[in-house]
N, C-alpha and C positions, 0 to 999 in steps of 0.2 A: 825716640819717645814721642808718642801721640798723643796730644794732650785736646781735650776739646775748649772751651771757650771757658766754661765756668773755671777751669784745673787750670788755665793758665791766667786769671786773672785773679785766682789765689796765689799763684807761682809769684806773679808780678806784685802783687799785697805785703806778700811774706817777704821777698828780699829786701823790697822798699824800708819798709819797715827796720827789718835788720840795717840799712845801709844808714838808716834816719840816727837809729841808736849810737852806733857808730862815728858818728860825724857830732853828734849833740855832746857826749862827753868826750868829745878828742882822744878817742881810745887810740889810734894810731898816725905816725907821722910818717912822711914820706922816706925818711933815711932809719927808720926803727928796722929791727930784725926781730921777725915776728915768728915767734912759737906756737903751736896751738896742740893744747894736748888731748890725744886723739885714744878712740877705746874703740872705734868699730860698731858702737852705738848712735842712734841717731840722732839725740843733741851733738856728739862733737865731730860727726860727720859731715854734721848740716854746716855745724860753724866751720869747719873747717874749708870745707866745699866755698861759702858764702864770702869767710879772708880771701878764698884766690878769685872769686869773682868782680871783690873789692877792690883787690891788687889790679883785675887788669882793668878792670873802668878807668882808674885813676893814675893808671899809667905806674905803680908803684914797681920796683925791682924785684920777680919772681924768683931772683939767688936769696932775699929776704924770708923767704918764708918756709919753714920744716912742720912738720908734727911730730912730734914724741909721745911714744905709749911705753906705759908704764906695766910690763906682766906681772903682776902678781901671781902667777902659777897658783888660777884657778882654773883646773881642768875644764869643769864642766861649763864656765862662761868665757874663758877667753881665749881656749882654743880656735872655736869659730870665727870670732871675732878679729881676730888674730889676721885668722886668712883673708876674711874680707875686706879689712883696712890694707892688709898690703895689696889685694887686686884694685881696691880705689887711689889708692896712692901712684901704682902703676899708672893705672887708665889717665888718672890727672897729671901726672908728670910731677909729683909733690915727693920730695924729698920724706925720706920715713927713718927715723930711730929709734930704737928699742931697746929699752933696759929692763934687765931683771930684776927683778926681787932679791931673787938667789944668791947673784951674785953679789949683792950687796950688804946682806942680813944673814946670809950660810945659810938660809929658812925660805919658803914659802908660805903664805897663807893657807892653802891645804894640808902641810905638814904640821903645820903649827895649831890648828883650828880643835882639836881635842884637850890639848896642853894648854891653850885658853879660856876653854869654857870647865876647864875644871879648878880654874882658879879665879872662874868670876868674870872674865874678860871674853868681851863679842871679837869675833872677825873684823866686824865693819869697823869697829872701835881702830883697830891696830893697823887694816887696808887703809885708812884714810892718815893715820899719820905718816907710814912709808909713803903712800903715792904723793902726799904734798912737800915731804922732804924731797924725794927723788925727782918731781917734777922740778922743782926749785932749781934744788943743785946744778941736775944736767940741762936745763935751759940757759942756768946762767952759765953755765961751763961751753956751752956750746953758742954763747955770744947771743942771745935772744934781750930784748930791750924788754919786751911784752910776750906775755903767755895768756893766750886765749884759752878758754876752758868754755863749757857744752850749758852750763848753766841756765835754765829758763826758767821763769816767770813763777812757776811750780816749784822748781826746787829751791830759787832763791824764799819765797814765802815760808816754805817749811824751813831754812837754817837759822832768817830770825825769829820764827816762834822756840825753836829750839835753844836757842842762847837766851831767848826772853825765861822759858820754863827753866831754864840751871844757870840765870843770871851769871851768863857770861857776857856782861858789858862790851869790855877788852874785844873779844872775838866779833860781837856785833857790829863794833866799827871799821873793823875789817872787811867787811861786806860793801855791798854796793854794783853799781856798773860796771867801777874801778876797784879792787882791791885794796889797801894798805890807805894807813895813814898820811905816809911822806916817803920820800923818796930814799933806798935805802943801798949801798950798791951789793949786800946780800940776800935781798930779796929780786924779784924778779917781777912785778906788780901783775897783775892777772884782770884780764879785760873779759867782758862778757858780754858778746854781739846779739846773744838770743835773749838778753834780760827782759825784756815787755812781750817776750812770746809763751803763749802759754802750752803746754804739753803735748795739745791734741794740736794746736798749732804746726809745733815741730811732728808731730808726727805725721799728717798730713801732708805736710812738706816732702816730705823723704819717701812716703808711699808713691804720693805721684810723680816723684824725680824717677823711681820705679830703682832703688838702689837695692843691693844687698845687704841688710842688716840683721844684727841681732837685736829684737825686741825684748828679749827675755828681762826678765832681773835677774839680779845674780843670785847664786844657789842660796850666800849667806844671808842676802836683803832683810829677810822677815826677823830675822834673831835683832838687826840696829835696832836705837829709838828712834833714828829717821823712818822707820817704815813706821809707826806706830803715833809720829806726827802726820807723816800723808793721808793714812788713815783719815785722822782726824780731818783734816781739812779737804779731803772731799767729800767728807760725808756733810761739814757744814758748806760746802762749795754750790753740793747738790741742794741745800734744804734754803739757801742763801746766797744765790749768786752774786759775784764780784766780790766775795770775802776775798781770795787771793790778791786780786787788785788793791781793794783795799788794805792791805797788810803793805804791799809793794807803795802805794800811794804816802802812809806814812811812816812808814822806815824811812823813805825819800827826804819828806821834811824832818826829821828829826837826826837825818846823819849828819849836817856838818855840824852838830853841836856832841855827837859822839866821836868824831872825830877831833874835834879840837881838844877834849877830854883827853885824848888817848895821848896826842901830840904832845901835850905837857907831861904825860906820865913817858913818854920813850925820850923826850929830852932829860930826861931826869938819871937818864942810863939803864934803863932794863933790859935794855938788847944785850946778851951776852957771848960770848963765841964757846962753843960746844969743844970741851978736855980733849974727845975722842977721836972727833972728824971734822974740828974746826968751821962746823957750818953754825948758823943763827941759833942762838939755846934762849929758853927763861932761866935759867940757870946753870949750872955747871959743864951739867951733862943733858942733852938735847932729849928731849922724848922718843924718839926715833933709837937713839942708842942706848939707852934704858931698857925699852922693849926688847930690842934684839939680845942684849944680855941674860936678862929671862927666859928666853925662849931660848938660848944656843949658848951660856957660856962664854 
């Protein structure tokens, strides 16, 4: 890769950066087993890429560290994607796991995506609760301390206007650099090295790294209310720069008192263990097995 002088002292900007994040909230220690979960896009290629460059600055144990992708058997986005994660993973020497949908739910999201909008329910709605069960699960099944995820500066903005518009409290204090309230040993806390990078940042990043990626969105993107908050916030982005910043700026100072909230309501016992598949529930039956019932019987 031939980089001229400007590209490699954005090269050197952007990692730094990412390495700064990293180190400021203790996202990772030297004996953790690190997950990072990976789509063949280029938020979680970058982070992923940027954990193994961490690992070897810092001398950390390269047996420590895997990515897991999660198919949702969507043809028409993660086929490619697909391939290209596994030629990066190759090329890097990174360890790659992959779980289906399928096998876990007897359904994919393309099978099932008629049979939800005919009774009111988006794709994106139902991709995001399988992929954060399934991330969960098999990270913690497969010994992961920490699961990094692709999250940047953009998309963290858009989830808490989104929990702000359907006051979802609960959820907003889940958010952050670090995921979760407290320490749980059914969850798997979820770290986010690209948090202070903003979109064109990462992509910038990954152009000039000169990688193989999928840019696209996915087919279903525009039907979520997340695309219809992005919307929103680049158009005030464009009319008002540092809105995003500033969203990230005070969510910042107003998380550890959503967090202390949250901490006395999960001492109080609302973590449940799920009838079906014994994973984290709000109640009986996990949302993840709910859905699937609907959709398959």
């Amino acid at each position: 890769m031939g980089c001229n002088i400007q590209e490699m002292h954005f090269l050197n900007y952007f990692e730094d950066k990412v390495f700064k994040t990293i180190k400021k909230y203790r996202m990772m220690g030297r004996e953790e087993v690190i997950c990072v979960a990976a789509s063949g896009g280029k938020d979680s290629t970058a982070a992923l890429y940027l954990t193994k460059r961490y690992f070897q600055q810092y001398n950390y144990d390269q047996k420590n560290l895997f990515a897991l992708l999660i198919n949702e058997g969507i043809t028409l986005h993660r086929d490619d994607s697909l391939r290209n994660l596994e030629e990066f993973c190759k090329s890097e020497d990174i360890n790659l796991k992959i779980i289906n949908v399928k096998d876990n739910f007897k359904t994919t999201i393309d099978e099932s995506a008629e049979k939800l909008r005919s009774v009111g329910r988006k794709p994106c709605m139902v991709c995001g609760i399988w992929r954060r069960y399934l991330l969960n699960k098999h990270a913690r099944a497969l010994g992961a301390t920490k699961l990094v995820t692709g999250h940047n500066l953009d998309d963290e903005s858009q989830s808490i206007i989104m929990n702000t518009f359907k006051a979802n409290t609960s959820l907003a204090a889940n958010l952050g650099p670090i995921s979760g309230v407290k320490e749980h040993e059914l969850f798997v806390r979820r770290i986010k090295p690209l948090y202070h990078c903003t979109n064109e940042e990462v992509e910038l990043y990954t152009k000039i790294k000169g990688w193989t990626l999928d840019y696209c969105e996915c087919v279903y993107a525009e039907e979520g209310y997340r695309f219809q908050i992005k919307k929103m916030l680049n158009t005030f982005e464009g009319k008002y720069p540092g809105t995003k910043q500033g969203i990230i700026k005070s969510y910042l100072e107003l998380l550890p008192l959503l967090k202390e909230n949250l901490s006395e309501r999960i001492q109080r016992g609302e973590i449940k263990i799920c009838k079906e598949c014994q994973e984290p529930a709000n109640g009986d039956i996990c949302n993840a097995c709910k859905l699937a019932k609907e959709l398959v019987g």
